[in-house]
C-alpha positions in Angstrom: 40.6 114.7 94.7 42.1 118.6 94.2 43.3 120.0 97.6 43.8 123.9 97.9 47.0 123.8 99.4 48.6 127.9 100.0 51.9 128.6 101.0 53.0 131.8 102.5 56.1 132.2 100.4 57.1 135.2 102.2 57.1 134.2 105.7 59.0 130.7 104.3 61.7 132.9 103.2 61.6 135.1 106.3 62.6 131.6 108.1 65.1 130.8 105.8 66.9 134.4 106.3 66.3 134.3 110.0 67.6 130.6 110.1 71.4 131.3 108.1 72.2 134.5 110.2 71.2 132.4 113.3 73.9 129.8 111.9 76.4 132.8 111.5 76.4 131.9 107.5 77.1 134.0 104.8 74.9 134.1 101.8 78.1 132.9 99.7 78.6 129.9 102.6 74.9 129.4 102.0 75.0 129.3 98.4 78.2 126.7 98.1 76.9 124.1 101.1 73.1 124.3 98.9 74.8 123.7 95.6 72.9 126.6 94.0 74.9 130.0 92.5 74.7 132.7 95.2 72.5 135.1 92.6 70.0 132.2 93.3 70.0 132.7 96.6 69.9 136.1 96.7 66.6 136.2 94.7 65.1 133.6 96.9 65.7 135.6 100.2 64.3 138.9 98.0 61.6 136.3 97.6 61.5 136.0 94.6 59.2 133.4 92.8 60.8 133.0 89.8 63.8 130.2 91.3 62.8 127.0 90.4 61.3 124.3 93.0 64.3 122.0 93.1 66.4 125.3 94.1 64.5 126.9 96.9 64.1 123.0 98.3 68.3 122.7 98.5 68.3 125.8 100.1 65.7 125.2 102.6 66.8 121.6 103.2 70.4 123.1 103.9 68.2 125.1 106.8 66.3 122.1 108.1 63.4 123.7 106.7 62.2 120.3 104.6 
């Protein structure tokens, strides 16, 4: 069975921003406690769609965004 399943990238990432300023982290902080460089997360919160899957779901887990 094929699903249509969308994801609004942009507004995920809005969350993610919203969610480290609100836990008074740095995007460096961010970076080292998700295990990714901190050019990575700078393209994800740009919102970027070129980071790979396994990336943007350490960085969003880090958030309690799972």
């Amino acid at each position: 069975m094929e699903r249509d399943i969308r994801l609004n990238w942009q507004l995920l990432v809005e969350e993610a921003v919203r969610r480290r300023k609100e836990q008074r982290l740095t995007q460096e902080q961010l970076a080292i406690l998700a295990g990714v460089s901190k050019p990575t997360l700078n393209r994800f919160e740009q919102g970027a769609m070129t980071i790979s899957v396994d990336r943007a779901v350490k960085i969003l887990r880090m958030l309690g965004l799972e």
